[in-house]
N, C-alpha and C positions, 0 to 999 in steps of 0.2 A: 279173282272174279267174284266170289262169295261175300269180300267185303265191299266191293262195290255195289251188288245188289243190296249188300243190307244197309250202306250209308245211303242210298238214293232212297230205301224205302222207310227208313226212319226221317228222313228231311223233307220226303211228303208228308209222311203223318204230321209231320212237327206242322209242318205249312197248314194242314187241313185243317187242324185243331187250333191255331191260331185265325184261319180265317173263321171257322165258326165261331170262335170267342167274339171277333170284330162284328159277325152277323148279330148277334145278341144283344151287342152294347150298341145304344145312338148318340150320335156324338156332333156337338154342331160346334159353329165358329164365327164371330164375328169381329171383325179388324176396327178399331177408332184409333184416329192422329192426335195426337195430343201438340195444342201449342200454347210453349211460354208463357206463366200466367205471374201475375206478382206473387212475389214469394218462394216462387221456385229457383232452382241452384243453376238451370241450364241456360244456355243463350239461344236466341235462335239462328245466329250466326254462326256457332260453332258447329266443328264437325258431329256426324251421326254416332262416332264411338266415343266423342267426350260427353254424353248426354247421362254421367253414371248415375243421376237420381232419378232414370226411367225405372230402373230396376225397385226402386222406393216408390215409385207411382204404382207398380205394378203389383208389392204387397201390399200399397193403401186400398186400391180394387178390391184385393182378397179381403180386408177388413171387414169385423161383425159390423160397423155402422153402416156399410155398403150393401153389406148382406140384409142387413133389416130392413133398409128400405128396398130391395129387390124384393124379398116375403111381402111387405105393404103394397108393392106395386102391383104383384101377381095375386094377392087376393089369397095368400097361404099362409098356413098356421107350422109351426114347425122351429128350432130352435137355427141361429146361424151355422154352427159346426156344421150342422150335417147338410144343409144346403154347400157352404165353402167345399165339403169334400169332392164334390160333382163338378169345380171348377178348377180350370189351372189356366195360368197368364203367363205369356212367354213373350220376350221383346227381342224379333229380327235385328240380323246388325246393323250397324249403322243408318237406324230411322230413327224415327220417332211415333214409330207404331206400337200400340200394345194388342198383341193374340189373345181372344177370350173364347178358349173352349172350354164347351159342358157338355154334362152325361147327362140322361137320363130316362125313363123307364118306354119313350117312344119320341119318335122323329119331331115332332111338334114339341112338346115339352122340354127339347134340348135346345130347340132354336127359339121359344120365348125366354127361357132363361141365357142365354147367349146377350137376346139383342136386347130383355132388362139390363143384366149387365152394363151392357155397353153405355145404354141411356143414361139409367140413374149414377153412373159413375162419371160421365159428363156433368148432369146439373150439381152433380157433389163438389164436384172441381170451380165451376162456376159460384157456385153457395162461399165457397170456401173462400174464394179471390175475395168476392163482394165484400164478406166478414173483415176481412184485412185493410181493404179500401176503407169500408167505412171508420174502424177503429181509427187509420192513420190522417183521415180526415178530417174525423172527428177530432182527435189530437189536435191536428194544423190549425182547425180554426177556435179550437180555445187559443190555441197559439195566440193567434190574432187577435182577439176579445183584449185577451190579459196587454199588447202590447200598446193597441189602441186607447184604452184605459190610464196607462203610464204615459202616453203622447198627449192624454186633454190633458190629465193631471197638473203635464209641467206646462201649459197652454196656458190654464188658467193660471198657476204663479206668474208665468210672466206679464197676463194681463196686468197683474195687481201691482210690478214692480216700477216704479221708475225710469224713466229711459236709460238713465244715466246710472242706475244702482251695479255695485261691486258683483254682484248674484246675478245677473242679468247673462254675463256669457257664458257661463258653467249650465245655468238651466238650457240658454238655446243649442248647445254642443251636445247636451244632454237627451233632446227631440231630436236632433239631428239623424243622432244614433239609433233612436230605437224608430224611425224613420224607416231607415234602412234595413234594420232587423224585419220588419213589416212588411215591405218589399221583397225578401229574402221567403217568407213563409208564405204570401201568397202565389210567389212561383213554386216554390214547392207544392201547395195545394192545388192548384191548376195541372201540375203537372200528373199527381197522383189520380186527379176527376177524370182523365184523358188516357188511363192505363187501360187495353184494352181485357173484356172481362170475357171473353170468347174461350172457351175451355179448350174446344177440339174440335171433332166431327168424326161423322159415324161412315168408313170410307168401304165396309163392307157388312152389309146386316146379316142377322145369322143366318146361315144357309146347314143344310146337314151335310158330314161329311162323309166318301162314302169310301172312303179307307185304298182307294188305288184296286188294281189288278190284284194286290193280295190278298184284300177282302173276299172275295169271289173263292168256295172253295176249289168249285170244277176247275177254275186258272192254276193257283196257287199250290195244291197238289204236283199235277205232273210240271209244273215250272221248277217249283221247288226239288224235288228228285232227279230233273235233268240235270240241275247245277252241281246237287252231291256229288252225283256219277262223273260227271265233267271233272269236280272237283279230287275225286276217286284219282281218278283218269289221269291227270296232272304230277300229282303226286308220285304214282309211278314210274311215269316217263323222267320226270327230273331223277327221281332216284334210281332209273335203272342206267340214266347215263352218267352217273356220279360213283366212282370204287369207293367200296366199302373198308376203311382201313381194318387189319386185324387188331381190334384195341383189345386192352388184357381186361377183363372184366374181374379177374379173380383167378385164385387156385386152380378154379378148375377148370379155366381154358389154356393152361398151360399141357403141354405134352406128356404123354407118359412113358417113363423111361430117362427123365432128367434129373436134378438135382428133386431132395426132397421135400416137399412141401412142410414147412415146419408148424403150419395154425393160423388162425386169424386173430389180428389184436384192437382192441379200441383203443380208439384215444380219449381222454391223456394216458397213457401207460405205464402200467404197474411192476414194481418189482418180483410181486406174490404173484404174478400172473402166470397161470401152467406152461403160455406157451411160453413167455419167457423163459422157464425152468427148461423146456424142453430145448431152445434155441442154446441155452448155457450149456447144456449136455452133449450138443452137438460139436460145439465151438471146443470145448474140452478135449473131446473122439480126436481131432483132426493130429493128423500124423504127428509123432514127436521127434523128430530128425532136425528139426529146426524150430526154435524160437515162435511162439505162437504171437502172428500179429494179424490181429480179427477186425476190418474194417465192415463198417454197417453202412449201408446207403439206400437211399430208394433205387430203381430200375430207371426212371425215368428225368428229370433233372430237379426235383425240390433240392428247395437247400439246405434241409435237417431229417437227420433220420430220427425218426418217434422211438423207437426203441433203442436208441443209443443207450442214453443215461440211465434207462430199467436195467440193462445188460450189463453194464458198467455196478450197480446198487447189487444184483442179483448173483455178480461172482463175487465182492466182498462178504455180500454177507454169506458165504459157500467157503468164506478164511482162503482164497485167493487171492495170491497179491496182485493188484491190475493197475496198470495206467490207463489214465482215460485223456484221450488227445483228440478234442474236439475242434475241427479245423472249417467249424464256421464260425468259431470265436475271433479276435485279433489277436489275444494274447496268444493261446494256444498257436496261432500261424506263427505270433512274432517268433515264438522260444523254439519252435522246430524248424524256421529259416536260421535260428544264429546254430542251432544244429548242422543242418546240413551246408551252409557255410562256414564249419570248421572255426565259428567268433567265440564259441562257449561247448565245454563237453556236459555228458547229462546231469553229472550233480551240479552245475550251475544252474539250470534249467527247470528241475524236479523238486516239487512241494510234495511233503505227506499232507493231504486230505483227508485226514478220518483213518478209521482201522483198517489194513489192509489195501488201502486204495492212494494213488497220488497223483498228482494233472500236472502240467505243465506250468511253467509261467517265464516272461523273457526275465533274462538275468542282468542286475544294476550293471552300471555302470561303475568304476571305482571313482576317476577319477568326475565324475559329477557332470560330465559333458556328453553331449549329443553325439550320436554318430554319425560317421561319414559316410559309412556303406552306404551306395544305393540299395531304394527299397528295391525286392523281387516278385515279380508278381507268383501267385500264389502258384497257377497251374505251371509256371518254370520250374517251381520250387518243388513240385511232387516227379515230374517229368525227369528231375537230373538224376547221374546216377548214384549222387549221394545220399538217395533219399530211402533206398531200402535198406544202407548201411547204417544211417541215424536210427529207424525203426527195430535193426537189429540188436543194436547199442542198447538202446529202449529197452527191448525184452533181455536182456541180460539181469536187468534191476525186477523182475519181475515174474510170474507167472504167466502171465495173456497182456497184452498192449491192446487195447478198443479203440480203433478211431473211428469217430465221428466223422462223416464228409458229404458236398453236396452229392447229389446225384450219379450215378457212372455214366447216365448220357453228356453230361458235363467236361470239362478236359479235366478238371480237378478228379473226378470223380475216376475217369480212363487211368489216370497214374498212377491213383492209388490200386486199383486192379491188379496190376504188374506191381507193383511193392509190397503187396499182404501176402500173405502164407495162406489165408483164408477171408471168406466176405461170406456177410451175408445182404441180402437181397431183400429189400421190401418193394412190396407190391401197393400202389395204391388203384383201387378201380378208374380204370379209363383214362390212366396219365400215363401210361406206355402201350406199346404197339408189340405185335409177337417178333418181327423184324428185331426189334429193337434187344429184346432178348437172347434171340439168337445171335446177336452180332458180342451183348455182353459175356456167354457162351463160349462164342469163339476163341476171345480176347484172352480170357482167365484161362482156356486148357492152352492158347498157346506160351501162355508166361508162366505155365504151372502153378496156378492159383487154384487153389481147390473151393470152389462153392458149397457153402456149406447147406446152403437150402434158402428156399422163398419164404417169405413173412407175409401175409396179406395185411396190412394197417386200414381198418375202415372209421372212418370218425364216429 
């Protein structure tokens, strides 16, 4: 209830304070249509949203030359920038309108500067066309002069030739031509005198604008607060009919009285890191009646545990001999499927890697040829019950076997459960559920798997 009262009473304030801002500032508006003039990119045929050099019409407005003569207009002294800052132009869709609102220090002064605007951006438009016309006018009828010119030219040759002279058809083919060329530029020039020079027109002059029902604070206020609260109000009801899952946030929403909490780790992770040392001491502890094979996973289903490879770096360098069987690789799956299919015993399979440590890899071929086996898929492959006998084989060569595996909420990850001797358990925030733990819980005291403790991994 307390933060409903304080979201409705801070989104009046917000409202109040925003309409007094609007009371302060005067703000006017006046709308011109702009039509197709020479030179321009648009059609007037075409649609209102293929019109994209309105938006270049509507920085030409904002321009110092527009601005200068708006100051000239209004009888004011003062540079363009800081008059342009008081204005902004915006083009509705699909028209061919330009919006010209200005600020300024009272309601009158925003609306002459609006509907100068408006003007002098017209007769600019107009000035502008005329300039164009007459250059290409001017052009066409040199045109003319110079072709005219070349037409007496060969006139008079022909005057002067004989009826009968060799030269006679070349000159008149010669007029013929530039005849025609002649013909050609004064429809062009007729056509150009007949462009129409009409800029626009002024389809709303400035008016002040007075900002809606939000301007007003006495509205805006308690309008504003009813919606927070409303908004308040909503929020709850959806969330009160929606279960809140039990997500694992961390260490410490876990129960007290379970497995130990072993630390928190960042990523990327480190061999030197304490808790890793403290994770390796724990892994060590676990009963010795049988073969230590310590698989690492997250709780939830990623497909790599972050502290595998530190664990694996952190009992080598402790002069442990350790396998490391990472079964999100392919190699590592292939060489512990011909395992647990009885295709290859472990020294086929087992590379030394460095001091004290050795991985997996599949074992050649002799004869040079492909295999026939079907492949197996991976979570079969942990599920048979050859698979805690290969990992036992494993620890015989060995001090501790580490596997690497996707998630235990995964099937991959459930089989290795039941085939380790011991797991440890990483936590990432908010990728598992308490359910989810309790059911991992379950699983491992009923196959006699001993959990060695939680890892919290945060990036």
């Amino acid at each position: 209830m307390l933060a409903a009262v304080l979201t409705a009473a801070l989104c009046a304030g917000a409202a109040v304070a925003w309409a007094l801002h609007r009371e302060d500032e005067h703000v006017a508006t006046a709308v011109i249509m702009l039509h197709p003039l020479e030179g321009n990119a648009y059609s007037p045929g075409g649609r209102g949203d293929d019109l994209v050099n309105l938006a270049t019409e509507a920085q030409v407005l904002r321009s110092d030359a527009v601005a200068r003569a708006v100051l000239t207009e209004l009888g004011l002294d003062g540079e363009p920038a800081d008059l342009l800052a008081t204005v902004s132009v915006s083009v509705p869709p699909n028209t061919q309108l330009l919006e010209i609102t200005t600020r300024g220090p009272d309601d009158s002064t925003a609306v002459e500067r609006a509907s100068a605007f408006a003007d002098v951006y017209l007769r600019f438009r107009r000035s502008r066309t005329e300039s164009a016309i007459f250059e290409r006018t001017s052009r066409l009828d040199e045109l003319v002069g110079l072709r005219e010119g070349e037409r007496n030219a060969a006139l008079a040759r022909l005057d002067k030739l004989a009826p009968d002279a060799p030269k006679r058809t070349l000159i008149e083919q010669q007029v013929q031509e530039v005849v025609v060329q002649i013909s050609s530029l004064r429809a062009q020039l007729a056509a150009a005198q007949a462009v129409s020079l009409d800029p626009g027109q002024l389809v709303t002059p400035g008016k002040v604008d007075r900002g809606g029902p939000w301007a007003d604070p006495m509205r805006a206020g308690p309008a504003a607060g009813v919606l927070g609260l409303l908004l308040v109000l909503a929020v709850a009801v959806v969330r009160a009919g929606r279960p809140v899952p039990d997500v694992v946030r961390g260490l410490e929403d876990l129960a007290d009285g379970g497995p130990a909490p072993l630390g928190v780790l960042r990523t990327p992770v480190r061999a030197d890191d304490d808790v890793i040392a403290h994770v390796r001491s724990a892994v060590l502890a676990v009963g010795s009646d049988r073969p230590a094979v310590v698989t690492v996973a997250a709780a939830g289903r990623e497909d790599e545990a972050a502290s595998f490879a530190a664990l694996v770096d952190s009992l080598a360098r402790a002069r442990f001999e350790v396998i490391a069987v990472d079964l999100t690789r392919d190699d590592d799956a292939a060489a512990m499927a011909e395992l647990v299919q009885l295709r290859a015993v472990v020294d086929d399979v087992l590379l030394e890697d460095g001091d004290f440590r050795s991985r997996l890899v599949p074992s050649d071929d002799p004869a040079g040829e492909p295999s026939d086996e079907p492949g197996v898929d991976l979570a079969d492959l942990v599920a048979s019950a050859e698979m805690q006998r290969s990992l036992a084989q494993l620890a015989k060569h060995a001090d501790v076997v580490v596997v690497g595996s996707p998630g235990f909420a995964t099937a991959v990850g459930r089989g290795l459960l039941a085939a380790s001797s011991a797991v440890v358990v990483e936590l990432r925030p908010r990728a598992c559920t308490l359910p989810e733990i309790d059911v991992l819980l379950t699983e491992a005291e009923r196959s006699g798997t001993e959990v060695v403790g939680f890892v919290e991994v945060r990036p």
